[in-house]
Backbone of each chain as ProteinMPNN parsed JSONL, in Angstrom:
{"seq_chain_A": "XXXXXXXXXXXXXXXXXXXXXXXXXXXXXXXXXXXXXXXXXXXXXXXXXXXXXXXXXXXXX", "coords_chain_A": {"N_chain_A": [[0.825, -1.208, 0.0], [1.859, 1.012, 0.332], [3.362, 2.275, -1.498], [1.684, 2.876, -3.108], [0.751, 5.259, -2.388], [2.39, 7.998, -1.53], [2.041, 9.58, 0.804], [1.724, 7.359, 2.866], [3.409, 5.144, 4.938], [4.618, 2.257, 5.283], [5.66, -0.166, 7.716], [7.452, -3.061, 8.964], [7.859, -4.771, 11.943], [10.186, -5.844, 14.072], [8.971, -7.816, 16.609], [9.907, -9.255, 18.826], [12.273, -7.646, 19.159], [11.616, -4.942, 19.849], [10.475, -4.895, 22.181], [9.171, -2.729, 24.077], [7.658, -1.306, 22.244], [5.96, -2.878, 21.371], [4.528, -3.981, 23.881], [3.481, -1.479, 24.156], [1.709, -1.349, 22.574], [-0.158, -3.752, 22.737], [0.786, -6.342, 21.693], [0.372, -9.048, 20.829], [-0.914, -11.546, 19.822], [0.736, -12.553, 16.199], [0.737, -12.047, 12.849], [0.158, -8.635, 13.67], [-1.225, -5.795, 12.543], [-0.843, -2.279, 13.191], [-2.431, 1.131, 13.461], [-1.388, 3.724, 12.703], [0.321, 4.555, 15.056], [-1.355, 3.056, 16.674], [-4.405, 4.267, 16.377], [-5.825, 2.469, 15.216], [-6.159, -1.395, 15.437], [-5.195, -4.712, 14.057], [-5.464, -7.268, 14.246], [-3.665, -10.807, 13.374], [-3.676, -11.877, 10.361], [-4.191, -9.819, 7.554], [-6.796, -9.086, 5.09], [-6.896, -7.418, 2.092], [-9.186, -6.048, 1.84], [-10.199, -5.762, 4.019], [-7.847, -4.177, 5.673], [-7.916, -2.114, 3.918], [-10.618, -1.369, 3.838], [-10.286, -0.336, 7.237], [-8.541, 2.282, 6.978], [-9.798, 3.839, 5.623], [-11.654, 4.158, 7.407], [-10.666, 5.541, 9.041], [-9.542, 7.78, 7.947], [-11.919, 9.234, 7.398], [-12.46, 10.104, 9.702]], "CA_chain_A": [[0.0, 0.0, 0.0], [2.714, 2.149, 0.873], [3.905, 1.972, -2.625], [0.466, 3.271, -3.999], [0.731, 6.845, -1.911], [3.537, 8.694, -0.585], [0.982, 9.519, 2.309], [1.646, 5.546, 3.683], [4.438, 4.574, 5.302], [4.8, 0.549, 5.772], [7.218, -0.591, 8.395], [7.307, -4.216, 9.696], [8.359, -4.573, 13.249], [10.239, -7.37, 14.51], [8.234, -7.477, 17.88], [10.975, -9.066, 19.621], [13.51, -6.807, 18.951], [11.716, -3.764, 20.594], [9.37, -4.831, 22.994], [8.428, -1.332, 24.453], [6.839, -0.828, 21.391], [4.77, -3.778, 20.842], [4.162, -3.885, 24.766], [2.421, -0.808, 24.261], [0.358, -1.593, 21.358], [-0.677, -4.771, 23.125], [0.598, -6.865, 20.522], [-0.275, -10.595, 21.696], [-0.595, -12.527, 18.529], [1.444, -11.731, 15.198], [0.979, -10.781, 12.411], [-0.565, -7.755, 14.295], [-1.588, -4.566, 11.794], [-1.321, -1.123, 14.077], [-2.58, 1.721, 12.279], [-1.241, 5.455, 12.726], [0.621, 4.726, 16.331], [-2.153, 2.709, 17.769], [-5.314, 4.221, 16.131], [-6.717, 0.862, 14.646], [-5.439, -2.637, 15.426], [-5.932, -5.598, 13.152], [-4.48, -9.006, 14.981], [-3.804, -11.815, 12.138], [-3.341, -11.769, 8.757], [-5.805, -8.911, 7.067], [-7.106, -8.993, 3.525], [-6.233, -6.169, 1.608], [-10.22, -5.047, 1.762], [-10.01, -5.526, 5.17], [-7.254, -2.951, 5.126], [-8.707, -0.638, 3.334], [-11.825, -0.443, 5.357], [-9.639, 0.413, 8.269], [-7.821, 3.059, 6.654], [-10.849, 4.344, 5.067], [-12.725, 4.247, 8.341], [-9.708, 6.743, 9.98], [-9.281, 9.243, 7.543], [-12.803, 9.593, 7.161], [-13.007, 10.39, 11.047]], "C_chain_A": [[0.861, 1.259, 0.0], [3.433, 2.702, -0.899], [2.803, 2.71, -3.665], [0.445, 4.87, -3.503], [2.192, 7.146, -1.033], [2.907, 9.164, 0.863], [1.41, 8.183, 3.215], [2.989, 5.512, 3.654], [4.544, 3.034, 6.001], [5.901, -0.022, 6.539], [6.624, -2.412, 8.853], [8.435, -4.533, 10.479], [8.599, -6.01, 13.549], [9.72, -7.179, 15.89], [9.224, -7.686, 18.944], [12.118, -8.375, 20.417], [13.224, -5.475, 19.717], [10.297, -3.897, 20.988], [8.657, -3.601, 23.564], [7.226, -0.846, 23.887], [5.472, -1.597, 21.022], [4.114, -3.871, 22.192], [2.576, -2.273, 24.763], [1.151, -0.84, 23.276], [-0.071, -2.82, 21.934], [-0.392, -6.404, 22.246], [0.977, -8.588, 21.33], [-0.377, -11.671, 20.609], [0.124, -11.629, 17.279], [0.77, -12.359, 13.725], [-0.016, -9.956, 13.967], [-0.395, -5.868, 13.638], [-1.63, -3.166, 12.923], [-0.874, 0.046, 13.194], [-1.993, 3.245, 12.765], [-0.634, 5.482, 14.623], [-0.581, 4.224, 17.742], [-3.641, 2.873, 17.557], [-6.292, 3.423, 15.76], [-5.652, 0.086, 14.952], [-6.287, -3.683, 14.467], [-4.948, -6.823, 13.444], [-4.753, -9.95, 13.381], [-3.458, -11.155, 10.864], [-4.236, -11.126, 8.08], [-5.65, -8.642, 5.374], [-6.865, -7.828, 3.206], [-7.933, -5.101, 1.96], [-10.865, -4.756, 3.168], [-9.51, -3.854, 6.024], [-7.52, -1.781, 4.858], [-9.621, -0.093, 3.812], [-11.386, 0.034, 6.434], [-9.075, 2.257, 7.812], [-8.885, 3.918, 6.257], [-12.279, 5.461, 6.315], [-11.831, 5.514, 9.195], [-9.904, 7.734, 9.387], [-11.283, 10.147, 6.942], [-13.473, 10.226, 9.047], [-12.757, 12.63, 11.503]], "O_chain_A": [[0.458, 2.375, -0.331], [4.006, 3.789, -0.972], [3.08, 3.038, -4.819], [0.09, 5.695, -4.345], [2.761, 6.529, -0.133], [3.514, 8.988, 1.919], [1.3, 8.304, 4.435], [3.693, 5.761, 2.675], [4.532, 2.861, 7.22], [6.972, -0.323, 6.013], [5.442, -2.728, 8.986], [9.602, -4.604, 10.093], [7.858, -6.988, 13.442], [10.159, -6.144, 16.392], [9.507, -6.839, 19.791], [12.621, -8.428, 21.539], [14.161, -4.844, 20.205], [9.293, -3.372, 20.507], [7.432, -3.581, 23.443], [6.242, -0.3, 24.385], [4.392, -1.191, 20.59], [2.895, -3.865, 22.02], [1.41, -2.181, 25.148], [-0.004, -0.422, 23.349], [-0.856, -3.121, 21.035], [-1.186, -7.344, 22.213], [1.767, -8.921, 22.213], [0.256, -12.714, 20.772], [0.142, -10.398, 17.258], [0.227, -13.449, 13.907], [-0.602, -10.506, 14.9], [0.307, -4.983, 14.125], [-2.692, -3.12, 13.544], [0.154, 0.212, 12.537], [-2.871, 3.745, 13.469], [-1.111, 6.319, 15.39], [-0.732, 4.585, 18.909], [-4.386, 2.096, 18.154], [-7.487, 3.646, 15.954], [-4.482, 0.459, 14.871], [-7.48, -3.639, 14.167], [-3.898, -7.135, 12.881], [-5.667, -9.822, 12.566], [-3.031, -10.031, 10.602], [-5.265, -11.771, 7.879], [-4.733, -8.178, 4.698], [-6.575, -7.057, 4.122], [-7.952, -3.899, 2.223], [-11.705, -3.905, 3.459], [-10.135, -2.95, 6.579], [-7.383, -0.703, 5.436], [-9.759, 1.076, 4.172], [-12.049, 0.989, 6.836], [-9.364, 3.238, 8.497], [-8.731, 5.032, 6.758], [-13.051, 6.419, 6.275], [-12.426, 6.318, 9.913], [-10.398, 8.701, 9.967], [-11.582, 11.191, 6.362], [-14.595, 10.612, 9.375], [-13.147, 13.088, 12.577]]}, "seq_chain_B": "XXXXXXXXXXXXXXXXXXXXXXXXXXXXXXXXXXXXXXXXXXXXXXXXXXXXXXXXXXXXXXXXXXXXXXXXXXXXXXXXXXXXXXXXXXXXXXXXXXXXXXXXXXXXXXXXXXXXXXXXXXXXXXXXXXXXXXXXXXXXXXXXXXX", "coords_chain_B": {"N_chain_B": [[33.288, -13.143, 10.102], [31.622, -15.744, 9.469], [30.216, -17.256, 6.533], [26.678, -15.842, 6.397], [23.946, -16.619, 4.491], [23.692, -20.101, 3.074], [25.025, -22.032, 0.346], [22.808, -22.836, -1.166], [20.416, -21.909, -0.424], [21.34, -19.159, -1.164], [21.645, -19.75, -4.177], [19.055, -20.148, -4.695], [17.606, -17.617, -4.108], [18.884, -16.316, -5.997], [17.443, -17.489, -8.155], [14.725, -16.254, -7.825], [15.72, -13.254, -7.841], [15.943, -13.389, -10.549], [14.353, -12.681, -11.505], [13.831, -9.608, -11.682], [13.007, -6.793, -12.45], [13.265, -3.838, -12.319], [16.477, -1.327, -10.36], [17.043, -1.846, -7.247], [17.109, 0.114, -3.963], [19.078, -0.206, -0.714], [19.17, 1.161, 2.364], [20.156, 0.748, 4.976], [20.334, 1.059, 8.165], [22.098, 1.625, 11.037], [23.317, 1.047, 14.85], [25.255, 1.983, 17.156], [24.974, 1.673, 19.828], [23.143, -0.346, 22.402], [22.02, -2.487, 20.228], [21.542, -5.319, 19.582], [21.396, -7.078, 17.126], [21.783, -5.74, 14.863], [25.006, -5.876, 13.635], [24.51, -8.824, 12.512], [22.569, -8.292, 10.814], [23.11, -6.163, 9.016], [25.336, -7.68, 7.982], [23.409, -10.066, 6.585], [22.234, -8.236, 5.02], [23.996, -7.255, 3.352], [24.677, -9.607, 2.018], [22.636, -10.982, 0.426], [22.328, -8.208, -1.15], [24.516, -8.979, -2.505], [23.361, -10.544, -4.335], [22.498, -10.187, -6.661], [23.303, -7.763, -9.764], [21.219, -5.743, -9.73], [20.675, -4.404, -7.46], [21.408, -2.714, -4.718], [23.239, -1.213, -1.47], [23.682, 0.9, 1.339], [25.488, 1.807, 3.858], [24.31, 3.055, 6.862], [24.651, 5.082, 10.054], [22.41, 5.27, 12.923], [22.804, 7.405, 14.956], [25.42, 8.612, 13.802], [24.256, 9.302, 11.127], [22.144, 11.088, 12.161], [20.543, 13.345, 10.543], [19.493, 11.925, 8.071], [18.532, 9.745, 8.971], [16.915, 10.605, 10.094], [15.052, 11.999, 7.824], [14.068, 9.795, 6.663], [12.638, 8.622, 8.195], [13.13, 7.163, 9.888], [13.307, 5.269, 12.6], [14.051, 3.233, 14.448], [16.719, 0.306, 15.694], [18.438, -2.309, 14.217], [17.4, -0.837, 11.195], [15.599, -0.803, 7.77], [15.46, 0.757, 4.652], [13.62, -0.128, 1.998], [14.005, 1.182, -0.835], [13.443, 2.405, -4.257], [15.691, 2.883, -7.545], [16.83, 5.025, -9.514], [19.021, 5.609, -11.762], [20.942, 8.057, -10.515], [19.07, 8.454, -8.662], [16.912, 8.508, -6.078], [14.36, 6.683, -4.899], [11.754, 7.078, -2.752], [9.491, 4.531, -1.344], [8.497, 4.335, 0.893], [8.709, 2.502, 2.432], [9.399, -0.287, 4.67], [11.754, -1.783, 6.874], [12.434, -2.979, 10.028], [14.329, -4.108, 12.545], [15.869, -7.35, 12.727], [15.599, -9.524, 9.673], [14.776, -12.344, 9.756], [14.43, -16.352, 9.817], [10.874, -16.491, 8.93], [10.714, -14.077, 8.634], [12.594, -13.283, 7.043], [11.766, -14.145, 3.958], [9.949, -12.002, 3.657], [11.772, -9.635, 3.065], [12.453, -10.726, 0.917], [10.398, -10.434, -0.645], [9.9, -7.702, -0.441], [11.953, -6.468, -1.937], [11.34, -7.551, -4.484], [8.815, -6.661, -5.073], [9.024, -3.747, -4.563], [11.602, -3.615, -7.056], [9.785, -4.47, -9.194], [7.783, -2.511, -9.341], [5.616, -2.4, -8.395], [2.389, -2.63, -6.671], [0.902, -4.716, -6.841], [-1.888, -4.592, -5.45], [-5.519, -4.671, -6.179], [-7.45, -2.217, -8.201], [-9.596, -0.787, -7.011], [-8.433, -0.284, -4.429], [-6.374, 0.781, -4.929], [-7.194, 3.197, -6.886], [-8.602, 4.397, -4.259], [-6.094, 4.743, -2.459], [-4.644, 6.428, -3.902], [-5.226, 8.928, -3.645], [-5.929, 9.584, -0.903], [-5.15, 12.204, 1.633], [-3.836, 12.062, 4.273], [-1.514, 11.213, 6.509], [-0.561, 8.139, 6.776], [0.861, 5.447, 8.879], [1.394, 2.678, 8.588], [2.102, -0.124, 10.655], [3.393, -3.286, 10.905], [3.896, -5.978, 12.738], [5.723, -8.335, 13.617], [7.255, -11.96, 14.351], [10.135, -14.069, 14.464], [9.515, -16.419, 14.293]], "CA_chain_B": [[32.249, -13.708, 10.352], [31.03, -16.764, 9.021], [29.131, -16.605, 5.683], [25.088, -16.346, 7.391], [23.507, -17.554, 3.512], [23.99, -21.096, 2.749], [25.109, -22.094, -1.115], [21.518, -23.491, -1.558], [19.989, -20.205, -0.288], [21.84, -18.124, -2.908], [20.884, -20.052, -5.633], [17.216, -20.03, -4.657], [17.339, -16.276, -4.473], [19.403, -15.917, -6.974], [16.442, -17.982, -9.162], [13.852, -15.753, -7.8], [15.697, -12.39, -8.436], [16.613, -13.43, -11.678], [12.599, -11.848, -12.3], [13.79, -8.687, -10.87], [12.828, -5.773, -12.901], [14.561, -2.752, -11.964], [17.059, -1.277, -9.937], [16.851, -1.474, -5.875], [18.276, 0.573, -3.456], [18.625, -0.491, 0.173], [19.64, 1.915, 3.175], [20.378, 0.109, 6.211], [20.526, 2.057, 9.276], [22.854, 0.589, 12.66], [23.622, 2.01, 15.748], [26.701, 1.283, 17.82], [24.021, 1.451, 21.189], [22.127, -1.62, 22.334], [21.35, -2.904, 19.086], [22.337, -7.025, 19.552], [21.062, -7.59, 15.801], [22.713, -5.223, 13.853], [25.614, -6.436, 12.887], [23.836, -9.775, 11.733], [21.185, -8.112, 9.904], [23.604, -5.991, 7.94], [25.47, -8.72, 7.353], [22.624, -10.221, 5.826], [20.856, -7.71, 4.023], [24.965, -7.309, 2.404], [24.6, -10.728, 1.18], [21.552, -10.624, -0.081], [22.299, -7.573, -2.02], [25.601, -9.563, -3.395], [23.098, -11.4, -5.197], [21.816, -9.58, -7.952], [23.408, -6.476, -10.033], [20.162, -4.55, -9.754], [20.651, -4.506, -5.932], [22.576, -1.576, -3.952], [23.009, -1.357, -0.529], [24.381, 1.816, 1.762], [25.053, 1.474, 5.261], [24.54, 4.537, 7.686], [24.46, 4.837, 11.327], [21.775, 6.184, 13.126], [23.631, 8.363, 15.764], [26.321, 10.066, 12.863], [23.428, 9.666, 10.412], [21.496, 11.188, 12.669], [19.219, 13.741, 9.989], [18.951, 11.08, 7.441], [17.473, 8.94, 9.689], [14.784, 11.351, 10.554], [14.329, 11.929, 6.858], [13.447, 8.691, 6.195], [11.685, 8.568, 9.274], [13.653, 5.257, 10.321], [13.539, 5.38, 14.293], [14.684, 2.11, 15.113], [17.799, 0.087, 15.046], [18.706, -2.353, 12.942], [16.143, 0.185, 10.392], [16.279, -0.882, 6.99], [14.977, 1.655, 3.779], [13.779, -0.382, 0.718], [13.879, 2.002, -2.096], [13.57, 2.281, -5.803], [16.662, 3.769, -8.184], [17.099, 5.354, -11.436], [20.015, 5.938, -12.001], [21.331, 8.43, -8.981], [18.231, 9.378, -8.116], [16.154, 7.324, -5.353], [12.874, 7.105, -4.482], [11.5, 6.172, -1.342], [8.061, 4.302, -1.76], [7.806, 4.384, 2.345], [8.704, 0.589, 2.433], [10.659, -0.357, 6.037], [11.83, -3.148, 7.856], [12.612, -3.021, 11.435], [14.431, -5.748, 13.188], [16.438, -8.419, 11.794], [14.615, -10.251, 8.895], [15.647, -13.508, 9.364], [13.153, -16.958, 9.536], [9.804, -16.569, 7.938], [10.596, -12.592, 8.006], [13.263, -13.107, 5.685], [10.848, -14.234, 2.908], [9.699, -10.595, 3.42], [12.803, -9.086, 2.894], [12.915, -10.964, -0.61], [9.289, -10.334, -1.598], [10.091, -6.46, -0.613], [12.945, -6.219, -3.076], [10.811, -8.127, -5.666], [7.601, -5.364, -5.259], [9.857, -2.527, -5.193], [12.149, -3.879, -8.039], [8.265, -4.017, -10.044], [7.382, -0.835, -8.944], [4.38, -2.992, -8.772], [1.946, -2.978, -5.581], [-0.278, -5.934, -6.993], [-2.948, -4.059, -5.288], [-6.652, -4.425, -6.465], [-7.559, -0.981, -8.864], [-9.829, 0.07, -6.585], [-7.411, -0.041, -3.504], [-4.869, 1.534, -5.639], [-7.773, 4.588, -6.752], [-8.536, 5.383, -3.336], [-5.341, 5.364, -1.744], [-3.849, 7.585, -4.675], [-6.521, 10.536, -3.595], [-5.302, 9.982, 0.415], [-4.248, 13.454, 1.9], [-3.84, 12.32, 5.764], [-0.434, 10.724, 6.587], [-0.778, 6.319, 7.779], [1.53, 4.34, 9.337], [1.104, 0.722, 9.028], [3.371, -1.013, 11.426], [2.945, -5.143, 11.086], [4.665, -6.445, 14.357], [5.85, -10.028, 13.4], [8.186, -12.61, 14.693], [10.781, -15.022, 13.271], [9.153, -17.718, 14.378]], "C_chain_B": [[31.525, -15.135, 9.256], [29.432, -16.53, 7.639], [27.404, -16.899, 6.288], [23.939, -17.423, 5.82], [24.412, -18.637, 3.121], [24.131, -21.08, 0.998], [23.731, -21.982, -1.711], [20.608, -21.93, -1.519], [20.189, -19.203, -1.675], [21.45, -18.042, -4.072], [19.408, -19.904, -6.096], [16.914, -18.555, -4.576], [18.008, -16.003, -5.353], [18.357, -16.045, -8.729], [15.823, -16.632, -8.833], [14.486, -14.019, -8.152], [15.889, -12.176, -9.831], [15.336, -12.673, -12.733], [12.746, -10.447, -11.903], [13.698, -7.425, -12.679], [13.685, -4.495, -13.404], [15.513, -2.361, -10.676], [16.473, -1.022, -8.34], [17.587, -0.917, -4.663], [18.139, 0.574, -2.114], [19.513, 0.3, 1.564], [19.529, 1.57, 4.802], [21.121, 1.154, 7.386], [20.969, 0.67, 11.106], [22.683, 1.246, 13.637], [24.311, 1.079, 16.434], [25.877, 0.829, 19.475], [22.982, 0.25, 20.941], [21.326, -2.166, 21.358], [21.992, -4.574, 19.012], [22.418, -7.781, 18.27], [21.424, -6.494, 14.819], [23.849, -5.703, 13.141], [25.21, -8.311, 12.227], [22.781, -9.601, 10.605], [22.06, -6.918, 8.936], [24.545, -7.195, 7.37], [24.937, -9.12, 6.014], [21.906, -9.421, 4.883], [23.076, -7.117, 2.695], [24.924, -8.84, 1.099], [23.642, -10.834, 0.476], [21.424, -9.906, -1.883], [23.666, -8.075, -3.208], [24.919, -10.293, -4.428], [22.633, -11.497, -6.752], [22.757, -8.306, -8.519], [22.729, -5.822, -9.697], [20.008, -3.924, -8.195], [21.501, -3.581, -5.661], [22.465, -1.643, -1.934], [24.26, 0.189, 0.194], [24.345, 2.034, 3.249], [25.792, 2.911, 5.746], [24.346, 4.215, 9.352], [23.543, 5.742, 11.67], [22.037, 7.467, 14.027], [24.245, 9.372, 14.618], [25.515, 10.569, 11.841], [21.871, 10.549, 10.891], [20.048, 11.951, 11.474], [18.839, 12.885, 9.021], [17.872, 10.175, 7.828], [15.938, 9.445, 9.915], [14.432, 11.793, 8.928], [13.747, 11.342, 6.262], [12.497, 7.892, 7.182], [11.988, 6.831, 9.742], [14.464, 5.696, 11.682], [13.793, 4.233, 15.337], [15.801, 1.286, 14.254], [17.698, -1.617, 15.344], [17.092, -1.772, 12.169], [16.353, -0.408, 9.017], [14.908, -0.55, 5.73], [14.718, 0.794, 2.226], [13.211, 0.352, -0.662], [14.55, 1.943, -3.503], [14.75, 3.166, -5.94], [16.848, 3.71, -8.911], [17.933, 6.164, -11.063], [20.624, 6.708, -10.368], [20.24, 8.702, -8.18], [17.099, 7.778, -7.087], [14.956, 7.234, -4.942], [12.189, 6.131, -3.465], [9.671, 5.994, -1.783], [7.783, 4.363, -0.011], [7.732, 2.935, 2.831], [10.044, 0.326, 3.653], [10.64, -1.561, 6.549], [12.749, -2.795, 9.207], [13.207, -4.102, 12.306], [15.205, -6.002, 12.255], [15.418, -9.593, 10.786], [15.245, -11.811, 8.688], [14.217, -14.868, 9.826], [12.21, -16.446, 8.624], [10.031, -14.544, 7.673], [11.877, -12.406, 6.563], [13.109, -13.578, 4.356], [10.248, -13.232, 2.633], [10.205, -9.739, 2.94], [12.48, -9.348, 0.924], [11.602, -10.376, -1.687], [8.813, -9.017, -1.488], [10.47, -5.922, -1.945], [11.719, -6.474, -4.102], [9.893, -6.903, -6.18], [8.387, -3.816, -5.886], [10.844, -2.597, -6.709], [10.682, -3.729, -9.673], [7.896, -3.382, -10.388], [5.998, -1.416, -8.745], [3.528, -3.167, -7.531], [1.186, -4.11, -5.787], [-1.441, -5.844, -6.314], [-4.072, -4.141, -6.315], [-6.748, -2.522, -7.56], [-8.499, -0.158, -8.041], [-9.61, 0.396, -5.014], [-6.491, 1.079, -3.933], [-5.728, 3.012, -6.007], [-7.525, 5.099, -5.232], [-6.873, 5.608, -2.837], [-4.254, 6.703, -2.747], [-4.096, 9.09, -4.048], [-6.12, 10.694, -1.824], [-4.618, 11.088, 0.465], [-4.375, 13.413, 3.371], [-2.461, 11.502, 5.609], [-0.992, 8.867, 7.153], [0.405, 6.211, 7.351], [0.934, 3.115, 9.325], [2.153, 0.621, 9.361], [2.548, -2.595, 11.674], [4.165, -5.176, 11.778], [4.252, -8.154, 14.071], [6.875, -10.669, 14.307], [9.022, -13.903, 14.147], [9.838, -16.204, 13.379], [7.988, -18.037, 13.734]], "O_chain_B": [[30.917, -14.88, 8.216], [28.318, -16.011, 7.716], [27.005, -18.032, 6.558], [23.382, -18.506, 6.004], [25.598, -18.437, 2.857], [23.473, -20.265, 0.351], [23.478, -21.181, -2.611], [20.308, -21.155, -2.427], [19.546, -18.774, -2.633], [21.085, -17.131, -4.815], [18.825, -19.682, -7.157], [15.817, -18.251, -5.045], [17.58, -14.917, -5.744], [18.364, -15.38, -9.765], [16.297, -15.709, -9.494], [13.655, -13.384, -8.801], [15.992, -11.055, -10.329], [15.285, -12.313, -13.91], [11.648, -9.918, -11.733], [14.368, -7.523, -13.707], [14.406, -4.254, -14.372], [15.341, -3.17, -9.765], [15.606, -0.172, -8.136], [18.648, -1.45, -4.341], [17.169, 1.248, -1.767], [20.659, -0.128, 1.698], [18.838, 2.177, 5.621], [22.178, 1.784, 7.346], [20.518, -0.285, 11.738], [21.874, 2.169, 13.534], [24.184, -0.145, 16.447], [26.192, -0.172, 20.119], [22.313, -0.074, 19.959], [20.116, -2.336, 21.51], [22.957, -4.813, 18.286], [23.131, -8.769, 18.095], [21.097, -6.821, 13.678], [23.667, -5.965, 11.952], [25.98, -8.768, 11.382], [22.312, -10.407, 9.801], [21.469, -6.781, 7.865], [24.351, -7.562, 6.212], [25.38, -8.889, 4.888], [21.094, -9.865, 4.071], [23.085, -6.743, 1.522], [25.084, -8.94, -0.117], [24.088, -10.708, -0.664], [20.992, -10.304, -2.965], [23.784, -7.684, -4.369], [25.575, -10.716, -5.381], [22.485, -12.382, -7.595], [23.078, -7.621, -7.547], [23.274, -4.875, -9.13], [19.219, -3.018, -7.928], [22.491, -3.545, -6.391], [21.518, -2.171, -1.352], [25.354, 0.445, -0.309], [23.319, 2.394, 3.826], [26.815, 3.541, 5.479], [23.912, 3.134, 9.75], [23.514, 6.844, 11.121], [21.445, 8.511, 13.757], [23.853, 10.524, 14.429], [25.62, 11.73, 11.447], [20.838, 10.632, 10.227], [18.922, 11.456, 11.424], [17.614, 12.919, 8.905], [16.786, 9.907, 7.313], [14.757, 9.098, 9.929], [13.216, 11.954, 8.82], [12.958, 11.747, 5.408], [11.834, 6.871, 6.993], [11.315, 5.806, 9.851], [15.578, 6.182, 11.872], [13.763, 4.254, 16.567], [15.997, 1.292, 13.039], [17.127, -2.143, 16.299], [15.972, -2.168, 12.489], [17.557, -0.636, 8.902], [13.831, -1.145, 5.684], [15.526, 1.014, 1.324], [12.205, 0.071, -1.314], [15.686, 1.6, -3.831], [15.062, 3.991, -5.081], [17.12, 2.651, -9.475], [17.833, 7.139, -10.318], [20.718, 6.069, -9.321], [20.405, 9.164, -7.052], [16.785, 6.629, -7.398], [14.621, 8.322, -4.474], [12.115, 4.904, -3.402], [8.886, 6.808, -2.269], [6.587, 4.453, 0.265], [6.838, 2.397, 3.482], [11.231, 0.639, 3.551], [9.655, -2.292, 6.658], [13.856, -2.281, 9.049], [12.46, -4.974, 12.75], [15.391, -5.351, 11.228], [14.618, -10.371, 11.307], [15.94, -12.271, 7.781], [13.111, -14.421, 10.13], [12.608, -15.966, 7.563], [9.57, -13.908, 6.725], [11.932, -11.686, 5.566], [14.055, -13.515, 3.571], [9.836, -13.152, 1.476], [9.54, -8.902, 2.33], [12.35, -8.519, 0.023], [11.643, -10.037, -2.87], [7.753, -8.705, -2.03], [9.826, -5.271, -2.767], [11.143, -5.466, -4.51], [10.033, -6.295, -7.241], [8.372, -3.163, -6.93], [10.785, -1.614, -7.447], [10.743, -3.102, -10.731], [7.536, -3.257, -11.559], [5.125, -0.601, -9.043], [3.966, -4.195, -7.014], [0.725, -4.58, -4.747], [-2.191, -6.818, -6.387], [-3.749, -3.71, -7.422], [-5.809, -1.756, -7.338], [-8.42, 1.064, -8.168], [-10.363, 1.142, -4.388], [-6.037, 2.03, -3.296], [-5.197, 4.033, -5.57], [-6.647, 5.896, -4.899], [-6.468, 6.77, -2.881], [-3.45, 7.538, -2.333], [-3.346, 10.066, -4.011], [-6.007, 11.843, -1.397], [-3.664, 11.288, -0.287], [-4.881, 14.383, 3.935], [-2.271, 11.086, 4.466], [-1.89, 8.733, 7.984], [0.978, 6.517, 6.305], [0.045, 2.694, 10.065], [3.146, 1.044, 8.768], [1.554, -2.908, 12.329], [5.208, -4.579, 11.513], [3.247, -8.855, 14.187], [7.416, -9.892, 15.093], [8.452, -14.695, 13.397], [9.507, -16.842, 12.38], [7.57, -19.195, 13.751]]}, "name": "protein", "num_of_chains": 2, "seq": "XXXXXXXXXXXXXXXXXXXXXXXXXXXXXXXXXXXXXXXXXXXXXXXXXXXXXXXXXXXXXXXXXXXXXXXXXXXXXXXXXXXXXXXXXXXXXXXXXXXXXXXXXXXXXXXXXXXXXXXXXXXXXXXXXXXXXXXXXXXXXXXXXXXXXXXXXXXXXXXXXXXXXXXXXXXXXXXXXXXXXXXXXXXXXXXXXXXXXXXXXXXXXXXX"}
């Protein structure tokens, strides 16, 4: 996605590596999607239209 | 240090970049402070990039590199920047990896390169409309583990 707008920035977090971070996002199973520093979470593996409804559902807030 | 890719490895990425497109350019960010996977994960993302011509790789620190880092908005260490390149010029699609990519994350690593090498998101058309027309900033952060 990140690739489709310069707006999106895609990082993937090794959770291990900096617990602080995933501690505070609650992150408990992995994959685990966290959207804008925490604004949406999406535990598991999320379809792309999944996705999009999240993203959709923020910037429309 | 002990080579970390096996022969077999090589060859099997070496198959799969052999579909590689265009040029990739990869900006690996260290830091000399409590980082236990840094020097393994450049390492690796050196080897890696040994594998293909179309591949670059430029290693910075985040301490001396300190404003780069914040230009690329890469705030953790080992950070690592996978961006497109024509010719000198580079272009950041906003594509990061965090951590050491090694187990099932280092199938990520390869199927980074591959996208970016594409230029190709394989996104749906009407994923790819809306997010063109986005004017708010997102972060996606996926929080994985090797295992």
């Amino acid at each position: 996605m990140a690739m489709e707008s310069p707006m999106i920035q895609a990082e993937m977090v090794e959770a291990t590596e900096f617990p602080e971070l995933s501690m505070r996002h609650n992150v408990s199973g992995v994959p685990q999607t966290t959207i804008n520093d925490g604004k949406a979470h999406v535990v598991g593996a999320v379809p792309e239209q999944n996705l999009l409804a999240e993203i959709q559902r923020l910037v429309a807030k | 240090m002990a080579q970390l890719l096996n022969d077999d490895i090589i060859k099997q990425i070496q198959e799969v970049f052999g579909g590689l497109k265009n040029p990739v350019h990869l900006m690996f960010f260290g830091s000399k402070h409590d980082c236990p996977y840094c020097d393994d994960t450049r390492q690796l993302v050196e080897e890696v990039v040994a594998t293909s011509d179309l591949l670059s790789v430029t290693v910075y620190d985040m301490e001396s590199d300190g404003d780069l880092a914040a230009k690329y908005h890469v705030d953790k260490a080992p950070g690592l920047v996978i961006a497109a390149k024509e010719g000198e010029q580079i272009t950041d699609f906003g594509v990061r990896l965090s951590g050491i990519p090694s187990g099932h994350e280092f199938t990520s690593l390869i199927q980074d390169i591959i996208l970016v090498s594409n230029r190709d998101s394989g996104l749906n058309p009407q994923t790819r409309a809306f997010l063109k027309g986005l004017d708010k900033p997102i972060l996606l952060q996926v929080f994985v583990t090797p295992t």
